[in-house]
N, C-alpha and C positions, 0 to 999 in steps of 0.2 A: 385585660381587654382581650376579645379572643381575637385569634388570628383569622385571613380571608379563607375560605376553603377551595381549591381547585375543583373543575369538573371531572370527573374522571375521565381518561384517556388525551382530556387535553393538551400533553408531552406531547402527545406521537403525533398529533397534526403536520407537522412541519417536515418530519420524514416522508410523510405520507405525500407531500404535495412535491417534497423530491424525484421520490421515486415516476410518480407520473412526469416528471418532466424532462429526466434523462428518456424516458419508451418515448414520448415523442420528441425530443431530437435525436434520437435514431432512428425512429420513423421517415423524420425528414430527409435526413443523411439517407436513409436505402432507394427513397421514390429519387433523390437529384440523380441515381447513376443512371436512370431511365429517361432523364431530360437532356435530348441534344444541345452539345456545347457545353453540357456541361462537365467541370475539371474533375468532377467526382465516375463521368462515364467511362467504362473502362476500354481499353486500345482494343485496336481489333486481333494484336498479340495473343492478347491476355486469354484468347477467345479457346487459341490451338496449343500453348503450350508444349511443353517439352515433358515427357516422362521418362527418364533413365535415358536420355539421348535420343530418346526418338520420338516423332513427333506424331500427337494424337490427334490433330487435325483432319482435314480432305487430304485425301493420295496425292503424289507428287508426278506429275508426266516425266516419267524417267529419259525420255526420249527427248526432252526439250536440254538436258544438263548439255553443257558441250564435251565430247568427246577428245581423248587425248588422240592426237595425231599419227598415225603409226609413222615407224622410223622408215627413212627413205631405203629402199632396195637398191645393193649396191652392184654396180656394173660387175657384172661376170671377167673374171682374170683372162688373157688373152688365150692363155692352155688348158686344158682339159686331158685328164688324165685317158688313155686308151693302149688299148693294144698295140706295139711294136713289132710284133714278130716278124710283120709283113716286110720289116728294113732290112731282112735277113742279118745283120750287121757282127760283124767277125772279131771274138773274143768278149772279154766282159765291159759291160756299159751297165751305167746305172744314172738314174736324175732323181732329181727333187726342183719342189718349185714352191714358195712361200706366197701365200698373200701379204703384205705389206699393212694389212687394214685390220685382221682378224687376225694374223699367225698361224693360221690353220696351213698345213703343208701336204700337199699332197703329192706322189710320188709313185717311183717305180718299185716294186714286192722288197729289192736290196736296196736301198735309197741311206740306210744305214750300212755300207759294209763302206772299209775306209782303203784307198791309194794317195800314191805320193803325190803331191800338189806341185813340184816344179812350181815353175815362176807365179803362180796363182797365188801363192803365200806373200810374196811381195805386197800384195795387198796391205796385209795387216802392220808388216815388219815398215812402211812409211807412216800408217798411222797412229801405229803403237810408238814410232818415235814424235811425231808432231805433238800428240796431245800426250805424252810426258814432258815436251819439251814444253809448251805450256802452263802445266803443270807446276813446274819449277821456274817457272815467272823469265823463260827464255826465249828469245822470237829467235827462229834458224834464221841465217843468213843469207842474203842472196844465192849465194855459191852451194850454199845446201840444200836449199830449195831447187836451183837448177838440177842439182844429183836426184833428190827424189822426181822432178821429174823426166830423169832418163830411166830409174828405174822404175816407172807407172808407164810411161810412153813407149821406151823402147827395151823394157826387161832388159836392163844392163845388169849385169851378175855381180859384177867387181863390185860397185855402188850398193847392189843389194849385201854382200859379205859383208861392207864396212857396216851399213845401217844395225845389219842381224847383230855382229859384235858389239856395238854401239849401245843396244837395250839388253844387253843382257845373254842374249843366244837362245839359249831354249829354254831360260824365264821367261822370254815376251812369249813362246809358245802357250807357256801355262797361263800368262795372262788372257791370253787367246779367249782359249778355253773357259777359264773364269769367268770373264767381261761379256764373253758375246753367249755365253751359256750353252756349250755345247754339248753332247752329248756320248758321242762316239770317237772323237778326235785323240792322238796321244803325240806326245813329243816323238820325233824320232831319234834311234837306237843311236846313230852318231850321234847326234844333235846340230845333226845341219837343217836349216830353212829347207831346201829342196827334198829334204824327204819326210818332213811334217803328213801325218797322217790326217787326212780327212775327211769326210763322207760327203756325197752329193748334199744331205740332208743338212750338213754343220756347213758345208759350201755355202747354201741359200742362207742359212743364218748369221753367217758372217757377212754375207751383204745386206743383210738387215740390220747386224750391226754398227755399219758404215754408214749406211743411208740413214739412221737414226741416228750416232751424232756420238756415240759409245766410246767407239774404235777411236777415233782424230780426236774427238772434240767438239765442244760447241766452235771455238775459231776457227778448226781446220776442217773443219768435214765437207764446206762446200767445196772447199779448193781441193780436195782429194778427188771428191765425186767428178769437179770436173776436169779433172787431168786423167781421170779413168774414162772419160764418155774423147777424149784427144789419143787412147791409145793406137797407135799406127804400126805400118811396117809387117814383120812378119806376124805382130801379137793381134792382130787385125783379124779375128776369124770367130767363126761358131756362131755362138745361142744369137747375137745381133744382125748377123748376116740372114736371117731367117725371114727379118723384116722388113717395110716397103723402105728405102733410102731413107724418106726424112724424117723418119721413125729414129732410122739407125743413130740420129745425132743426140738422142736427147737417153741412149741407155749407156750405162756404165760398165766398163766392163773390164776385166785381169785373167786373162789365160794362163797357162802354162804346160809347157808340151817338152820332153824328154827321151833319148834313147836309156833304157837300161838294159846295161850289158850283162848285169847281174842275175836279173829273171829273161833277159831275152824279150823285151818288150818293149814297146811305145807307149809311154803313160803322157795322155790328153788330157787338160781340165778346162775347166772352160767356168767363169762366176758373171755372171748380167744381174746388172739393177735395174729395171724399168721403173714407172711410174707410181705401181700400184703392186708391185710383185719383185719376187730375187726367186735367181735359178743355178741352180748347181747341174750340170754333169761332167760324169767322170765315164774315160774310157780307157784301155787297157788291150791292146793288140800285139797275139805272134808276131816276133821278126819274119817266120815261115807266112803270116798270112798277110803282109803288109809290106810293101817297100821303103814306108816311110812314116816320117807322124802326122804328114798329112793324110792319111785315112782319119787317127783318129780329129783332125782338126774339121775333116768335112764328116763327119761323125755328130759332131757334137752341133752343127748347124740341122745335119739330117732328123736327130731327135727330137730339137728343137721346132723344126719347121711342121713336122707330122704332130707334134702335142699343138698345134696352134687349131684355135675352134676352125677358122675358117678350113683349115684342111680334113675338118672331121667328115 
């Protein structure tokens, strides 16, 4: 019996009717991106895109972005560096004066040349004992604390001796040094506290390192700073005195003032914390050109008073 015969190409009908009907559901799918609402239209993203980070859209009004704030300008220091010569002022003097905010120091041309600091060093020699004692998980005792404050108030010497032996002697110097990053400063040659070398410049530094928290401690540094702003008596003079009274109560301050018999001189020092600033000067006067140390103690007010703006 013979077999049916096919028509020729009759296979492929069915591919053929495929193929037409994937071109028009693509058709369809391309016109729905063109009909609003519908989920096949594309965002208005889609529109601007991104190429390598930047964007190939419409320009951007660079002027609408919000701007970063500039940082606030900060009040000008009470001193301003200028000419002296006009004090005529007898033998050598030198200052320095720190910003507190910045560190920037500006100063007199020797601002780095170093004398003896006499009772100014007291300074450090009570807070190098507090915040060791600290340190070593010890609160001083009332009795001790009264002594550092005869040696902050009224530079008692004997109380200063015990303290300096107490930390070491001329290790706390080098601690000094160390801690508060000084520059120019050196142990002295006995190794006594009162003839610690140090500059107007490591002066102001050391009261930045007090007023920041270094020197005492976190515990002791306010009670330091304020038993320095209580100093009385003869230690009562110089860079604070420059200013209007009720100024005077809120700066800190550690003089030290000495005859030496050795060079024939009157060695002044003079260290102020203010607000916003530390100041060192140092002065250094003939027994021929001074009768006393108070030259250099009204000295060191006179410096001070001529470096303040309003005196420019």
């Amino acid at each position: 019996m013979a077999g049916t015969r096919r028509r020729p190409g009759s296979d492929r009908r069915p591919l053929a009717y495929s193929a037409v009907a994937v071109i028009l559901v693509g058709l369809v799918l391309v016109s729905l991106r063109f009909v609003p609402g519908s989920p096949f239209r594309p965002s208005p993203a889609s529109h601007t895109g991104t190429a390598g980070g930047r964007s190939t859209g419409a320009p951007v009004d660079r002027s609408t972005r919000a701007q970063p704030s500039p940082s606030p300008s900060l009040e000008p220091l009470p001193f301003q560096a200028q000419d002296l010569d006009g004090l005529r002022i007898k033998g050598w003097y030198s200052w320095a004066v720190l910003d507190k905010r910045t560190g920037k120091i500006i100063g007199s041309e020797n601002m780095a040349e170093t004398s003896t600091t006499a009772s100014l060093i007291k300074s450090w020699v009570v807070a190098d004992y507090l915040r060791r004692s600290a340190d070593a998980g010890r609160t001083p005792s009332d009795a001790k604390l009264a002594e550092a404050t005869q040696i902050i108030r009224d530079s008692n010497n004997e109380r200063a001796q015990e303290f300096y032996e107490s930390v070491g002697g001329s290790a706390s110097i080098k601690r000094l040094i160390s801690i508060c990053k000084l520059t120019d400063s050196k142990v002295a040659s006995d190794g006594g506290w009162s003839r610690t070398l140090l500059s107007p410049r490591d002066t102001a530094r050391l009261g930045l390192c007090i007023d920041d928290g270094r020197a005492a401690g976190p515990k002791w540094t306010k009670w330091l700073i304020n038993e320095m702003r209580l100093v009385r008596g003869d230690g009562d003079f110089g860079i604070r005195k420059a200013f209007p009274a009720a100024e005077q109560k809120r700066i800190a301050i550690k003089n030290g003032w000495i005859d030496r018999q050795k060079e024939r001189e009157y060695h002044v020092n003079c260290l102020a914390i203010g607000d916003t600033w530390t100041m060192g000067v140092m002065v250094r006067t003939p027994f021929s050109a001074a009768g006393s140390w108070q030259y250099g103690m009204d000295t060191c007010e006179k410096v001070a008073a001529a470096l303040l703006r309003d005196a420019a």
